[in-house]
C-alpha positions in Angstrom: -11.1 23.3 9.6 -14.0 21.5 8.7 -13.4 17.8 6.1 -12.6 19.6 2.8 -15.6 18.0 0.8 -17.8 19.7 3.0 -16.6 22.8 2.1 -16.0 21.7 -1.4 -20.1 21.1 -1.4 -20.6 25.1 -0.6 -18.5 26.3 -2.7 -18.7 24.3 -6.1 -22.0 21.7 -5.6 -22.5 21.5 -9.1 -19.3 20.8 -10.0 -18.9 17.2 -11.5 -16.9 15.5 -8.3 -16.4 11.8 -9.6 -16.9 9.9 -12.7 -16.6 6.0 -12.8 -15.9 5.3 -16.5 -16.9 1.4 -16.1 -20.6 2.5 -15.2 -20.8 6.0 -16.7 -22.0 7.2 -13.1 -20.9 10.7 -12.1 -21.8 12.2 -9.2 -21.9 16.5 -9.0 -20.2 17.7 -5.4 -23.4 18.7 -3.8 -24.6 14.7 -4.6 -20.8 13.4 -3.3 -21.7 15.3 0.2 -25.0 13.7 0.4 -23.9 10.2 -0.1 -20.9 10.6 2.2 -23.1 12.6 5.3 -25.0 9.4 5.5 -21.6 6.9 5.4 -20.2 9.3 8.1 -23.4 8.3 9.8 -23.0 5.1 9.9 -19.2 5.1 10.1 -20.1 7.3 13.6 -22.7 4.3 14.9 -19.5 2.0 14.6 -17.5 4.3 17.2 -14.5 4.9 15.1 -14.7 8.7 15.5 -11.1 10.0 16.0 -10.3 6.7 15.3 -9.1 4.2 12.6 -10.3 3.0 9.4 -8.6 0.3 7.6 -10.3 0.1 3.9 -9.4 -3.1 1.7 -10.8 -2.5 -1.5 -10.8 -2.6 -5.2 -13.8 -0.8 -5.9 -12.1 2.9 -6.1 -15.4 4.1 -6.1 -16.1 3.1 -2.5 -13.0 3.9 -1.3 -13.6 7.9 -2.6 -16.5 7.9 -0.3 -15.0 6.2 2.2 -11.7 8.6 2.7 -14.1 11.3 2.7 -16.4 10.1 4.8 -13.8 9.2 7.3 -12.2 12.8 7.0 -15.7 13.6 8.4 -16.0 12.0 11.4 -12.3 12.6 12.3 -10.9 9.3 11.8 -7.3 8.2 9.9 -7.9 6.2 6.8 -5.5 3.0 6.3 -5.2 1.9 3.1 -4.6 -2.3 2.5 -3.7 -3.8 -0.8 -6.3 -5.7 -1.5 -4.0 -8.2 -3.3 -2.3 -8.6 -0.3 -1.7 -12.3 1.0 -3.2 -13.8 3.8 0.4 -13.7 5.7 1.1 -10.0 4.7 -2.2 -9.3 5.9 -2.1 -10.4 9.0 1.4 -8.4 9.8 0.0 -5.4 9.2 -2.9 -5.7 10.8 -1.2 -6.1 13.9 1.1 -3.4 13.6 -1.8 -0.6 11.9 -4.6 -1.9 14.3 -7.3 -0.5 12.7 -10.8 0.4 15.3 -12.9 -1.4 12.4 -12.4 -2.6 8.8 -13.7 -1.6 5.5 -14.2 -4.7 2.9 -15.9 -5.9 0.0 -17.7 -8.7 -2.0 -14.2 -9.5 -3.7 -12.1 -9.1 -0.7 -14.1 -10.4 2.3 -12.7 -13.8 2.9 -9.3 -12.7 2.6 -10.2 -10.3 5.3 -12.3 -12.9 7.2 -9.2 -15.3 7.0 -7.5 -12.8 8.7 -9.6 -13.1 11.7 -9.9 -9.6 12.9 -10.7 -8.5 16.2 -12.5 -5.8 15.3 -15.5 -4.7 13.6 -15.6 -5.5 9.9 -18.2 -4.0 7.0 -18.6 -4.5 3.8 -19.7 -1.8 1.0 -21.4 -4.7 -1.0 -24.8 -5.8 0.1 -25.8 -10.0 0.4 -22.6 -11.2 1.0 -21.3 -13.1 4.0 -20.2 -9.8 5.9 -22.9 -7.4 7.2 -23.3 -4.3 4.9 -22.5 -1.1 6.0 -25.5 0.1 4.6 -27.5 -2.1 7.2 -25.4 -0.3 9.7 -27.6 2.4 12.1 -26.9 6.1 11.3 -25.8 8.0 14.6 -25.6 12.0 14.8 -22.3 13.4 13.4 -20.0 15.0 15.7 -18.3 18.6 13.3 -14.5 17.6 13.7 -11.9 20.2 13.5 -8.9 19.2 11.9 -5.3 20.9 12.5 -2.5 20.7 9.8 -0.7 18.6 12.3 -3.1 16.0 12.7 -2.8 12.6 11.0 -5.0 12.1 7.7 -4.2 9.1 6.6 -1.3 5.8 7.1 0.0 4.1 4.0 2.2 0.6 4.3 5.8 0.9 2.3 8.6 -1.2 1.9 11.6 -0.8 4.1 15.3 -2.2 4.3 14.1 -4.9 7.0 11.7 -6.8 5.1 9.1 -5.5 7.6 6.3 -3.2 6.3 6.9 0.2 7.5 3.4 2.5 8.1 4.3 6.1 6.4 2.3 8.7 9.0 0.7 11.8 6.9 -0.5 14.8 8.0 -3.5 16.8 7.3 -0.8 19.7 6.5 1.3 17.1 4.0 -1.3 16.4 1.8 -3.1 20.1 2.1 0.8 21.1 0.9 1.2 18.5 -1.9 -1.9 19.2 -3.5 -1.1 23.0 -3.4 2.2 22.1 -5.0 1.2 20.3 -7.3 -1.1 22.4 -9.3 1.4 25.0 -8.9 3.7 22.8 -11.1 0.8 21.4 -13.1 -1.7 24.1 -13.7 -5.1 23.7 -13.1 -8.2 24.8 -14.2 -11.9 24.6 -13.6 -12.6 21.9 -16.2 -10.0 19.4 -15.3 -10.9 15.7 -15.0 -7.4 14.0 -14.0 -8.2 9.8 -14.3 -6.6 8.2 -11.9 -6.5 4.3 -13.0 -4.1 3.6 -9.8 -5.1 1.9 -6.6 -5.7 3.4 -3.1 -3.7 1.9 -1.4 -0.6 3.9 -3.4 -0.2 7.4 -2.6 -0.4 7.7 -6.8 -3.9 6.6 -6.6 -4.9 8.1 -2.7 -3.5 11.6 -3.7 -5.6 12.0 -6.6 -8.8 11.9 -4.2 -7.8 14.5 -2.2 -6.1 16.7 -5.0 -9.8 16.7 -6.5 -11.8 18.2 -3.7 -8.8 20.5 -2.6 -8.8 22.1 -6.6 -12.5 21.6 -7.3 -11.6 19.5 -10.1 -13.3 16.1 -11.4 -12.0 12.8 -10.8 -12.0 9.9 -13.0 -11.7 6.5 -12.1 -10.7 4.4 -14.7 -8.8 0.5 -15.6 -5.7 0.0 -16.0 -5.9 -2.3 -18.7 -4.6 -0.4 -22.0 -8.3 -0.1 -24.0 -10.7 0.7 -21.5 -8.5 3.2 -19.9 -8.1 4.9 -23.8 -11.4 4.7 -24.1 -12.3 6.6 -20.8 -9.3 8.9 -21.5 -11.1 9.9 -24.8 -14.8 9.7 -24.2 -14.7 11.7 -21.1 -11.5 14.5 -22.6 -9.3 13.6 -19.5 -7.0 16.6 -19.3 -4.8 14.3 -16.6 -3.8 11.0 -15.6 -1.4 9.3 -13.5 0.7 6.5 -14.7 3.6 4.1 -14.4 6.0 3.6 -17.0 4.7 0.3 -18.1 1.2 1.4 -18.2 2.4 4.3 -20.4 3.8 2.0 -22.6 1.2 -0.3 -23.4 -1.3 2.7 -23.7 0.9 4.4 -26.9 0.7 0.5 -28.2 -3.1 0.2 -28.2 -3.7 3.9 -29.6 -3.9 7.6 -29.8 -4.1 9.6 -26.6 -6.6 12.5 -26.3 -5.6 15.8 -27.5 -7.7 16.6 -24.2 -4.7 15.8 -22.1 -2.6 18.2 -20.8 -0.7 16.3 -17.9 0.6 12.8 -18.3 2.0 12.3 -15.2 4.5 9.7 -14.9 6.2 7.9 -12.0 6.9 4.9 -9.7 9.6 4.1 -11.8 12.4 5.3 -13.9 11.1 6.3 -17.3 13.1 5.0 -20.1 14.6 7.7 -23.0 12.8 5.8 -25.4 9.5 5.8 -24.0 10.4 9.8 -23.3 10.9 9.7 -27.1 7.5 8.0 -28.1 5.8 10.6 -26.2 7.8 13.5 -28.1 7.1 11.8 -31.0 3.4 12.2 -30.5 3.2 15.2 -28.8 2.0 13.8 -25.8 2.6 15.7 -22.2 4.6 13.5 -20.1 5.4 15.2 -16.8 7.9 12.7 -15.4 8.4 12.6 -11.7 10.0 11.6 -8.8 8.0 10.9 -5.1 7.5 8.6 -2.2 5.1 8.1 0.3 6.8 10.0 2.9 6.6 13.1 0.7 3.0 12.5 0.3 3.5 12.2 -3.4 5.6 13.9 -5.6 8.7 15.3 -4.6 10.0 17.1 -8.1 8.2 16.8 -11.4 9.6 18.1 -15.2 6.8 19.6 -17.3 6.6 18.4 -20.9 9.1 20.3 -22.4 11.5 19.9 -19.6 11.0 16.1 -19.8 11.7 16.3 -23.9 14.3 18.6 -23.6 16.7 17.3 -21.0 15.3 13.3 -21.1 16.1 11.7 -18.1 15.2 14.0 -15.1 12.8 14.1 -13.3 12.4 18.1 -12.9 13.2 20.2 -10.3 11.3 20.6 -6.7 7.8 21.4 -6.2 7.0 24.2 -4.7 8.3 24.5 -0.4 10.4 21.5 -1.3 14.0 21.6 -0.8 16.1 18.7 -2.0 19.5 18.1 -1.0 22.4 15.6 -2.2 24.5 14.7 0.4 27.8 12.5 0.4 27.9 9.2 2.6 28.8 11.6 5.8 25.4 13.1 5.2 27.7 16.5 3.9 26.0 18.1 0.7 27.8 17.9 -2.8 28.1 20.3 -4.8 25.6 20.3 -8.8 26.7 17.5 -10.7 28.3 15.3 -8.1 26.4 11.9 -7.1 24.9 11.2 -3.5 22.3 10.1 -1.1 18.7 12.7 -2.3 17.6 14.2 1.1 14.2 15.8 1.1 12.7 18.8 3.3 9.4 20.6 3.1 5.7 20.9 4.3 4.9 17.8 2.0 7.6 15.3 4.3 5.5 12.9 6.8 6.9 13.3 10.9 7.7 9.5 10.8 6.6 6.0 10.8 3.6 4.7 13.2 4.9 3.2 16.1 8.2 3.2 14.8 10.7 6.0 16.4 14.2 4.2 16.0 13.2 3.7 12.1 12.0 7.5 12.2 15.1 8.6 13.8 17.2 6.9 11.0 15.3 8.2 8.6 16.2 11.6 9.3 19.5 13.8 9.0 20.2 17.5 9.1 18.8 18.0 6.0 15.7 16.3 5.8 14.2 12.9 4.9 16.9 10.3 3.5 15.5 8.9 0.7 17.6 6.2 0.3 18.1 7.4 -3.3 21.0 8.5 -5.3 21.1 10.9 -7.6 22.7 14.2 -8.6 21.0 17.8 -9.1 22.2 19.6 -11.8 23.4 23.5 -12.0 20.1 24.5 -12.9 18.7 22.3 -10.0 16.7 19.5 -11.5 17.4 15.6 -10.2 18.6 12.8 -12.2 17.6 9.7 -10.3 20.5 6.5 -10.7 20.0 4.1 -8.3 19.0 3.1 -4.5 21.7 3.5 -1.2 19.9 -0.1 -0.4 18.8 -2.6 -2.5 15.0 -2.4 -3.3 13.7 -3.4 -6.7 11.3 -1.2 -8.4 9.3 -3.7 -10.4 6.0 -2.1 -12.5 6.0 0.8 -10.1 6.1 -1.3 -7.1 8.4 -1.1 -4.3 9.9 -4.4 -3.1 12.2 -5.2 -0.3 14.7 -8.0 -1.3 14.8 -9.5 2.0 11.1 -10.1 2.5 11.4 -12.3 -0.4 14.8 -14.1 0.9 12.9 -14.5 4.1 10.2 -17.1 2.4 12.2 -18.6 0.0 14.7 -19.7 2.9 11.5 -21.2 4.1 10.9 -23.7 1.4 12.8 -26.8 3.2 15.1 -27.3 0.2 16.8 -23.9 0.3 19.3 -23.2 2.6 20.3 -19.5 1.0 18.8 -16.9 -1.3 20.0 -14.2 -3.2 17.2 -11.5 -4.6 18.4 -8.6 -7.1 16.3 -6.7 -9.8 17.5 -7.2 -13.1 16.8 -4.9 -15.6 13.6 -5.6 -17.8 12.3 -3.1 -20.6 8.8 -3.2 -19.7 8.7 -3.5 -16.3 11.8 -1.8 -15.1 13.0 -4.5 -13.6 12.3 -8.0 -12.8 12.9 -10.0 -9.9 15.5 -12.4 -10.5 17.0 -14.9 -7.8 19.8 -17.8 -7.2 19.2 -20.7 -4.9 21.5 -22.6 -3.3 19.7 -25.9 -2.2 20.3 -29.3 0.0 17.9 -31.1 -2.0 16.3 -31.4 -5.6 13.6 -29.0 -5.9 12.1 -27.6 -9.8 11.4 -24.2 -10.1 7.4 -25.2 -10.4 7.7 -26.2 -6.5 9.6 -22.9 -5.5 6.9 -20.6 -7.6 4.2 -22.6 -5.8 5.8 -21.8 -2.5 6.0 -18.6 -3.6 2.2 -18.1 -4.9 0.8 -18.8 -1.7 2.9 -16.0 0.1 3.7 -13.4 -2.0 1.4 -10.7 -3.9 2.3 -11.1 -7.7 4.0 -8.1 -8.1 6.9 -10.3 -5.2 6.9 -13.1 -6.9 10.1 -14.2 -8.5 10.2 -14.0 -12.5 13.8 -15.2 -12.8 14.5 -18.2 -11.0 18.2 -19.9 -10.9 20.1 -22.5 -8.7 23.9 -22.5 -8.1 26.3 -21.0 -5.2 26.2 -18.2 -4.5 28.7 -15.3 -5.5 30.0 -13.3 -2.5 32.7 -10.8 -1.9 36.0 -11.2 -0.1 34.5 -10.3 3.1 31.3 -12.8 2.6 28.2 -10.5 1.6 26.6 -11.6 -1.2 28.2 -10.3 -4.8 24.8 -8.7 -5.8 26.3 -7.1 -9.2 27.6 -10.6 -9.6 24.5 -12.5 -9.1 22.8 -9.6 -11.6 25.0 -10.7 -14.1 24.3 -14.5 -14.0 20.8 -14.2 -13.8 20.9 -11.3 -16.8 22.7 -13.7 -18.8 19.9 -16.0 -18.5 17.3 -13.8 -19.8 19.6 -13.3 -23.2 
């Protein structure tokens, strides 16, 4: 098959692809194809055909043209956070190693700091990086893509502080986005907003979902007004949120009676924030997904997620979950365990990476790293992690890439990181020092600041020894408790 815009562009070119709320611009499918032909162009002149894109931008807009436009000349699309630090930057440059990189105004320098060896554009015009705009145009080669092929590599968080790159297939999202609007619904009309970056699966998947259903898509903030205001001016029928951003959105207004999916994930949503929606009658559709399933993995419509508050619904369709005990045998309904996931939707493995591919697979599928229980009627409750990542805002972070700088700061000789449990973000990220010399918290936030994205950073910061067990690991529920007691 052909890059699905393409066909998207015969089938439905007046269809309204992509509206930008901040500008007002839309764009119908027949005008997407346009604008994206000549990108491939250029994108082609730069010799990354069947190659590798890295894209580090805010600008959704960019990047919608960009994935597409890279699905077009047969190249993999790597998303970066571009809130990323210089240091985290650099690591993953050298494992992804992209064949050229996608900047902008706002993001150049950190990529420039970086000091690529490879070809680097920008999507903004005058700045210090050529344009890709000022970039030849070179014929276009028609790829064929196969539902085995790669589409796209997304960075996650693993259990060795070392970012793990999450390989999806052509076939994985194809499957996800069929699944999807099988639990969903979807018609015609929709405009889902998607105020999420690209470089989540939450924000990446809505791009593809759109051209795969015909459907609009709506970029919007994620700051609580604008994103009502674009939710109501433009009668969003969907959006994808995290729990926080839910939150803050009931406090600044009324959602749309437009809406008829408020999809909600990343993070464990409250009873009480399930309660406010009921309350108003608004369509929460919590869920539970990763990266490796290409998005969502089981989803609860509305009256599910009222009904029974706390689950997170039962599979999507071609996905089989399993629970199985710490011998990898499945429980039986009701009985806690490791979630193992199967299905079309489930990536082949991590980049580069086959012993962390090989552990990341049993019998049964993918091992999430997850526990939870399926009930008899087979939807998932969600109570904790096998390993100890903290879900902070909707973002995944790995405990010991934090304990790895702070046990850099000269004055620390030992760390202990733990997520304690915070109303509005989920959790917060709490630690205990132990230290040889005196050092204020200011100094270890500083140290912090300059190596960590904001959503690592430490919010809680103690010093004292360290509780540990009798057989010397660190005492996590123990440290929990200090730092909890703290915050009170």
């Amino acid at each position: 098959m052909r890059d699905w815009l393409s066909h998207r562009a015969v089938v439905s070119p007046d269809a309204t692809a992509l509206i930008a709320s901040t500008t007002g611009a839309s764009e119908t499918y027949a005008a997407l194809d346009v604008a994206v032909e000549e990108l491939a162009a250029r994108l082609t002149a730069l010799a990354v055909t069947d190659g590798t894109i890295g894209i580090v931008l805010h600008s959704r807009s960019a990047a919608v043209r960009i994935v597409h436009a890279a699905m077009r000349v047969g190249a993999v699309v790597i998303p970066f956070d571009p809130d990323g630090t210089e240091s985290e930057l650099t690591e993953q440059f050298e494992h992804a190693d992209p064949d050229c990189l996608i900047c902008e105004r706002a993001t150049e320098q950190l990529v420039t700091a970086v000091d690529p060896s490879v070809p680097v554009r920008s999507v903004d015009s005058g700045g210090k990086i050529r344009a890709l705009a000022e970039e030849p145009q070179a014929p276009i080669d028609v790829h064929e893509w196969q539902f085995d092929d790669p589409l796209v590599m997304l960075f996650t968080s693993g259990t060795t502080g070392h970012p793990k790159l999450v390989v999806l297939t052509v076939g994985n999202i194809f499957m996800s986005a069929v699944a999807s609007a099988d639990r969903l619904g979807v018609l015609p009309t929709d405009r889902w907003c998607s105020p999420l970056g690209v470089h989540h699966m939450g924000g990446l998947a809505p791009i593809y979902r759109a051209v795969i259903d015909g459907t609009c898509l709506l970029l919007a903030p994620t700051d609580p007004e604008p994103l009502l205001d674009a939710l109501t001016e433009y009668e969003a029928t969907g959006v994808s949120l995290v729990p926080i951003v839910l939150d803050r959105l009931l406090d600044a207004g009324t959602l749309p009676d437009s809406l008829r999916s408020v999809l909600l994930g990343g993070a464990p949503a409250t009873e009480a924030l399930i309660g406010r929606c009921d309350d108003r009658n608004i369509p929460v559709c919590p869920t539970y997904g990763m990266t490796e399933a290409a998005s969502q993995i089981t989803t609860a419509r509305p009256s599910e997620a009222t009904a029974t508050p706390g689950t997170v619904g039962r599979p999507l369709f071609l996905t089989a979950v399993t629970v199985v005990d710490s011998s990898g045998t499945p429980v039986p309904a009701g009985e806690r365990g490791e979630i193992v996931v199967s299905g079309p939707t489930v990536t082949p493995g991590y980049y580069e990476d086959p012993q962390a591919t090989a552990a990341a697979f049993c019998e049964y599928g993918f091992r999430t790293g997850d526990i939870g229980y399926l009930d008899t009627d087979h939807r998932l409750w969600i109570e904790g992690r096998v390993d100890d990542r903290i879900v902070t805002g909707g973002e995944t972070v790995d405990p010991n890439e934090i304990v790895g700088v702070l046990c850099d700061h000269p004055a620390i000789t030992d760390a202990a990181v733990v997520g304690v449990a915070d109303e509005e973000w989920g959790e917060r990220i709490g630690v205990l020092l132990e230290r040889s010399d005196t050092v204020k918290k200011q100094a270890i936030d500083a140290h912090c600041r300059s190596r960590l994205s904001s959503h690592k950073r430490p919010r809680i910061i103690a010093f004292g020894s360290i509780p540990r067990t009798a057989s010397g690991t660190i005492d996590r529920k123990a440290v929990r408790e200090r730092l909890t007691a703290r915050t009170t």
